[in-house]
N, C-alpha and C positions, 0 to 999 in steps of 0.2 A: 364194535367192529370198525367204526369208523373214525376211532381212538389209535387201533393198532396202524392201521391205512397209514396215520398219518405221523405216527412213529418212524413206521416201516420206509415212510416217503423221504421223513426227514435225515434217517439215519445213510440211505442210499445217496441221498443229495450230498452230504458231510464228505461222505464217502468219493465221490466223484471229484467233487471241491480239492480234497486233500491228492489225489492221486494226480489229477492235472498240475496243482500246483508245484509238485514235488518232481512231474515230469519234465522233459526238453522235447518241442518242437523240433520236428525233422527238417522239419524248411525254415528256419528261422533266417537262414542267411543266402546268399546265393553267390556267385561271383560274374563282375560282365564289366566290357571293355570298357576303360577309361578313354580320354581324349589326347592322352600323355603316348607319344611311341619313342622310341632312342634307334636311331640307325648310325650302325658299325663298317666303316669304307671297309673291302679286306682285300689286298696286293693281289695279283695273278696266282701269286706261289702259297696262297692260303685257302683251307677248303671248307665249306659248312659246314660240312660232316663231321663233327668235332664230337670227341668221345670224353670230353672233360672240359667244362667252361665252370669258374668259382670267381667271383666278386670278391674282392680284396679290398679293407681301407687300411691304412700305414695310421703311424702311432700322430700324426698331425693331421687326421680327422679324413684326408682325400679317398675317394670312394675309384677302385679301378675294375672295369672289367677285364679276367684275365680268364685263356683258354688257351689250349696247348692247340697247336697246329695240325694237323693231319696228313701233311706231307712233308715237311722237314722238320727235324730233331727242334721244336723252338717252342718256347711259352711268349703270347702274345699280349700285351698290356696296353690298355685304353681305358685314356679317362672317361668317368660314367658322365659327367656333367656336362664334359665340351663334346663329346663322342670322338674326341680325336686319336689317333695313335700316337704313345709314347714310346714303346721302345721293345725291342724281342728279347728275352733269354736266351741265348741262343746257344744249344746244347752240342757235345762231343758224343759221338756213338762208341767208337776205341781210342784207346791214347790214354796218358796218366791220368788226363778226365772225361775219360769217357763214362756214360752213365747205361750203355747196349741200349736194348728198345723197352720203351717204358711206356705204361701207359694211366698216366696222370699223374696229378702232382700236387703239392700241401704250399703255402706261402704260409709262414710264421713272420715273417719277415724279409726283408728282399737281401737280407746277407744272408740267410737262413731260409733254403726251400727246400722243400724232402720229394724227392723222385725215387717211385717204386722201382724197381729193377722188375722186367718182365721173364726176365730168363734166367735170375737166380736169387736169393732168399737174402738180398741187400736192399738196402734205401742209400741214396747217397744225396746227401747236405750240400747243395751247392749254393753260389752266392748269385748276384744280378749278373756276373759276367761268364757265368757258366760253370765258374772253376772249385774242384769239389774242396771244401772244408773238411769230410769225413764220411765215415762206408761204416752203415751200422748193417750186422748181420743179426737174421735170426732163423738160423735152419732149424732149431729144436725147439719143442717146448720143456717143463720140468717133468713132465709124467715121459719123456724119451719120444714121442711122437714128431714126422716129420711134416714142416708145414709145406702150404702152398705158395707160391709165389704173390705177394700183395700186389691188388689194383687200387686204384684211386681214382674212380672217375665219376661223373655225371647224370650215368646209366651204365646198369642199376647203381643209385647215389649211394656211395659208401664213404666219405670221406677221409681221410687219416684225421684223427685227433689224438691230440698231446695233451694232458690234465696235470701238475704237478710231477713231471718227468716222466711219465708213464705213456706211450704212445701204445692207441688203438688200433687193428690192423685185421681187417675184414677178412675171411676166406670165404669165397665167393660161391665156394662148392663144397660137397664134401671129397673128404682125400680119398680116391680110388684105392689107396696104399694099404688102408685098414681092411680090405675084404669086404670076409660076412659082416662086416659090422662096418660098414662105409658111411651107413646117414645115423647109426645110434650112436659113434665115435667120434666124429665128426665136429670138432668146434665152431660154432658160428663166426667167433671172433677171439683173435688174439691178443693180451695185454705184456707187453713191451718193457722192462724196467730199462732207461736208457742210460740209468748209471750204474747197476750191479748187472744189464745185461740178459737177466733172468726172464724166460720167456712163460706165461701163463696162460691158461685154458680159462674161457668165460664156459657156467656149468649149462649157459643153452646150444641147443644141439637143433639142426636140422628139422621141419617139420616130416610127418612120415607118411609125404604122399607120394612116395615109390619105396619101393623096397631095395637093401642094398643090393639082393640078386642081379636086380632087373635095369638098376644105374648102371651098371658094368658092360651093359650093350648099347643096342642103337636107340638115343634118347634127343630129344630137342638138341641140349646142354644150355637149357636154360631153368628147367623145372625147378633148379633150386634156387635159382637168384631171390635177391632181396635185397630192401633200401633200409640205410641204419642212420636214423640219424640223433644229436644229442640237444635237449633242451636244458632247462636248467642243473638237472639234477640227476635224469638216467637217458640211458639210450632207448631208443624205440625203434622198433624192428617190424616191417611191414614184409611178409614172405608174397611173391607174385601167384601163386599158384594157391592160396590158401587167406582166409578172407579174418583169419582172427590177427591180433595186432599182439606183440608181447612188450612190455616193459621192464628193463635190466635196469640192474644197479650197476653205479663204477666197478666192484666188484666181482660182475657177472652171474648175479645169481637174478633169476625170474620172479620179479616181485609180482605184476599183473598179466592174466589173459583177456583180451578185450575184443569182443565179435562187433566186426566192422563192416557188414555187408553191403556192397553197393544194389539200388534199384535196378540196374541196365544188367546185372549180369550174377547169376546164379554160382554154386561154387564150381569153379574150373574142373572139367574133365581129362585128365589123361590117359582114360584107360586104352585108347582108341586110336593115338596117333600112331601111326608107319611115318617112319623118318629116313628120309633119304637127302644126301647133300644138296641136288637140285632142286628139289622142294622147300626144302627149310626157311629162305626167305618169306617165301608166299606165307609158307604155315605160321611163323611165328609175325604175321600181319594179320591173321585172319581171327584166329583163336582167342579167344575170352581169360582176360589176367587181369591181378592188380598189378599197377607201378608203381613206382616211386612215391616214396611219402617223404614229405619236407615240412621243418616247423619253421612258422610267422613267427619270430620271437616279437614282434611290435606288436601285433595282435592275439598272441596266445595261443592258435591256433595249430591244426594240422592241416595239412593236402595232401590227399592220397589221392594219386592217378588210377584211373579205372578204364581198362580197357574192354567195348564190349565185342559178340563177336562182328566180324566184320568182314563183307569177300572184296577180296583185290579182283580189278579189272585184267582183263587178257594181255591189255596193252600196257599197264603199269610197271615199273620197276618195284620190284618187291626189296629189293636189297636198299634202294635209296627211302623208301619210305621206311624202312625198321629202322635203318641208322637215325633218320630224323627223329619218329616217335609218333607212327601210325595215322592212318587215314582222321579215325574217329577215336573221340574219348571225353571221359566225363572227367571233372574233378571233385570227392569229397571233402568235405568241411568240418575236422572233430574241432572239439572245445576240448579244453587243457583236462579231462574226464574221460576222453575219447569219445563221450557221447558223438553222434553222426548230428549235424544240425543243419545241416544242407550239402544236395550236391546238384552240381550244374553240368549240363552235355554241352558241350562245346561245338558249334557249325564243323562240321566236314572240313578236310582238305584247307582248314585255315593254319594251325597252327603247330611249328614243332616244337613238340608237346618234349620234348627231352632236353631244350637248351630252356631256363630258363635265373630265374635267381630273384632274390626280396631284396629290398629297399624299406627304408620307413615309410614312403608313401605309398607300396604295394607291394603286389606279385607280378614280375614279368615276364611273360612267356613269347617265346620267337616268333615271328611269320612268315621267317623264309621256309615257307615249307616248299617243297617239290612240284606242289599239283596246287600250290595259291597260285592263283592269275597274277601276282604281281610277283611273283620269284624269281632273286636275280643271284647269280653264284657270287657277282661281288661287293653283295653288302648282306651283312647280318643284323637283321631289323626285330625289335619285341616292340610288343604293347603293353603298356600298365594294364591291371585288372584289377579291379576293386572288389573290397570285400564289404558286403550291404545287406543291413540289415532287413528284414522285410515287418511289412508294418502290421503290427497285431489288429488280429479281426478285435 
């Protein structure tokens, strides 16, 4: 008997040994404020509230922070190192180079920047002095389907990318246009051929937390967003309302499904929202989502923004606080596996959580928030965050 004990003991122990070894700690890492912050003067005529800010370095290594303005037609350019302003884009709304209202923008190069046209199914190529190069259209795709107008902004992070001529081009929603079958027809994303023209469908589609019936009424119009962004090899698509992660190929077909739960918030409910215009700020501050997912290529990693729920005060502006990126929020930590390996809640009221960008020496996220004690409309201020290991028991 005392033979089998200890069989029994050793083969449980084996067992244990092998499973830990094999597993990932959930806290392996955590993220918290470096001593590094970069502060951005901004003119009278510039506003925080920026719906698109991208970091840009040119082919001779120089590192620029670049965000598109939110009151006049302009892309704004500042160097990361000196923090100083170097110079506006400064864009044409009508006229042979006008580009109408746009919102966001692609830098491939400063003779070549792609602005999405907001109010009809063009991009147009313009150069550092505003003036267009060329108007790529793409109303159709090859299956006869009409798309939606392309964004490109910061929130929810979608960015245009361009791989071997092929430019990728988010659709943010599904199309109203398709009916009964709004969110099963629906393409998450479009691929671009930018020299035969040819417009294609990626084969993922919408996750199916409403039904097409019920999107065709009074909805947030936010339930389907989502953040896509591209690592070495496929895109990764983070849906706000839905807690699995999916992995595409350039191709567009669904090679992984990856369950990415945050601790702070359980899966999002919508069965229950009443949406009304007046409400809508407060509501999409208060209610329980994931954001935006962004990859470290320095450190391999992922950060998924996690929003938990949260109530706005009486006296709060709900509209200035959604534009920034909410009171409170967590950020998760995948490893290039998606395993989750840490995630960290971030203090209240510090940081906007929607402007942010990496560098080789981190992750930096804003602190002009709204409701920080030190918020000032004309500078836009981040703090490094480190990403740190935590030390095995």
């Amino acid at each position: 008997m005392h033979k089998i004990s200890c069989v029994f003991f050793f083969t449980l122990a084996s067992l244990s040994l092998l499973v830990s070894c094999g597993s990932v700690e959930r806290d392996s890492y955590v993220l918290q404020p470096g001593k590094d912050s970069l502060v951005f003067s901004l003119n009278p005529q510039t506003s925080v509230f920026i719906k698109a800010l991208f970091p840009y370095t040119d082919e001779k290594g120089n590192e620029f922070l670049t965000f598109q303005n939110n009151v006049e037609p302009q892309i704004l350019v500042y160097d990361m190192n000196t923090q100083q302003y170097v110079k506006t884009i400064a864009l044409e709304k009508e006229g042979a180079d006008g580009v109408g209202v746009f919102c966001g923008y692609y830098i491939q190069s400063w003779d070549e920047i792609y602005i999405p046209c907001m109010m009809r199914h063009e991009i147009d190529v313009v150069d550092s002095k505003g003036k267009i190069r060329r108007r790529i259209q793409y109303s159709k795709t090859v299956e006869g389907k009409q798309t939606l107008p392309v964004l490109a902004l910061s929130f929810p992070y979608a960015p245009l990318s361009i791989i071997n001529k092929k430019m990728y081009l988010s659709q943010q929603s599904p199309n109203l246009r398709l009916g009964s079958r709004t969110v099963e027809d629906s393409p998450v994303t479009l691929v671009l051929d930018t020299i035969s023209g040819e417009l294609n469908e990626f084969s993922l589609r919408f996750p199916p937390i409403m039904t097409s019936e019920r999107i065709q009424g009074n909805t947030l119009g936010s339930e389907f967003d989502y953040s896509q962004v591209l690592n070495d090899t496929n895109f990764v698509y983070s849906f706000f309302f839905d807690e699995k992660i999916k992995v595409v190929s350039l191709s567009g077909d669904v090679l992984r499904t990856v369950s990415a739960k945050s601790r702070y918030m359980d899966q999002p409910d919508l069965s229950n929202q009443n949406v009304d215009l007046a409400s809508l700020p407060k509501i999409l501050c208060q209610i329980p989502f994931y954001g935006n997912l962004i990859y470290d290529k320095y450190r391999d990693v992922y950060y998924r923004f996690v929003y938990p729920e949260t109530e706005v005060q009486p006296h709060d502006n709900a509209m200035d606080i959604w534009q920034l990126g909410r009171s409170k929020f967590s950020i998760m930590i995948l490893n290039k596996e998606f395993e989750v390996v840490g995630e960290t809640l971030f203090p209240e009221n510090t940081y906007a959580s929607n402007h942010f960008f990496i560098r080789e020496d981190g992750l930096y996220l804003s602190t002009s928030f709204v409701k920080n004690p030190n918020f000032s409309d004309d500078k836009l201020c981040f703090r490094r965050i480190e990403l740190v290991k935590q030390p095995t028991n």
